[in-house]
C-alpha positions as CSV (number, residue, x, y, z in Angstrom):
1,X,0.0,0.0,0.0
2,X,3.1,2.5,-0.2
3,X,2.7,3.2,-3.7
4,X,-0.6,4.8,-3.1
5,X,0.8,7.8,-1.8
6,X,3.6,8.0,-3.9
7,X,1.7,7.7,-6.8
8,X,-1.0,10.3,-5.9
9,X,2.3,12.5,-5.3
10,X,3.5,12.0,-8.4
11,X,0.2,12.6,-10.1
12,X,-0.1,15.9,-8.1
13,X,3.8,17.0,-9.2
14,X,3.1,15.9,-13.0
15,X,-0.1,18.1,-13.0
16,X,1.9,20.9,-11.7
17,X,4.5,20.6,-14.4
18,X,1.3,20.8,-16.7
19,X,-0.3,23.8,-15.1
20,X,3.1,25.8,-14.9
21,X,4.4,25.1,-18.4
22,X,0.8,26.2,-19.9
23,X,1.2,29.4,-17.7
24,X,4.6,30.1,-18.6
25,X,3.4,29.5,-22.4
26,X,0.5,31.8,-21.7
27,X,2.5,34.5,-20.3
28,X,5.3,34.3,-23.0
29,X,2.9,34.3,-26.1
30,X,1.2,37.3,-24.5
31,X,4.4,39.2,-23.9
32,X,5.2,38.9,-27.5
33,X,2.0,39.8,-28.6
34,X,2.0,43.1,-26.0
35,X,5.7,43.9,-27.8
36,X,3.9,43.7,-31.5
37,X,1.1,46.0,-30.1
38,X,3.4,48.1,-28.6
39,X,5.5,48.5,-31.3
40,X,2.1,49.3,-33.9
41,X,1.0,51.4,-31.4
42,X,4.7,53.9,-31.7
43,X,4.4,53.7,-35.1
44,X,1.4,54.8,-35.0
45,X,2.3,57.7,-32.4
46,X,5.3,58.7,-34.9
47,X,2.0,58.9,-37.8
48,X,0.2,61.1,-35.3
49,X,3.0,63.7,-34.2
50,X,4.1,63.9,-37.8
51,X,-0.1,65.4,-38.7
52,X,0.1,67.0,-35.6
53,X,3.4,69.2,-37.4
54,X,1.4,69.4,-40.7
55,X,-1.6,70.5,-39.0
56,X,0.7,73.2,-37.0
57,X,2.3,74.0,-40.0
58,X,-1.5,74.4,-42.2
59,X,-2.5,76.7,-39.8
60,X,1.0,78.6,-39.7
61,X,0.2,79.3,-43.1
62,X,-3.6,79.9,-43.2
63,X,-2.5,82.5,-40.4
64,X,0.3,84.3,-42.4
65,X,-2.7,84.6,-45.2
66,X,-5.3,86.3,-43.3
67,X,-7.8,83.7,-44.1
68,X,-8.9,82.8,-41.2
């Protein structure tokens, strides 16, 4: 009747092994996909201050007209 125990521990250690190499997956495939989305999401910043200087620049000249 010893290997009861050890078996049930060994059960309970392999289904830990499971649990904590699909979390460490998990957490791995998420951090690369949070680095593509961050990286989208500078690009898309750089896209955003570049209008921003077009749009300061537009009115610049829309000032320099008197059209306003």
């Amino acid at each position: 009747m010893f290997w009861v125990p050890v078996a049930a521990w060994c059960a309970a250690v392999l289904v830990c092994l499971v649990v904590l190499g699909f979390c460490a997956y998990e957490l791995s495939w998420k951090a690369r996909r949070l680095q593509r989305d961050l990286a989208a999401l500078q690009g898309l910043a750089d896209e955003l201050t570049a209008l921003r200087t077009d749009l300061a620049a537009a009115q610049t000249r829309l000032a320099a007209t008197g059209l306003r």
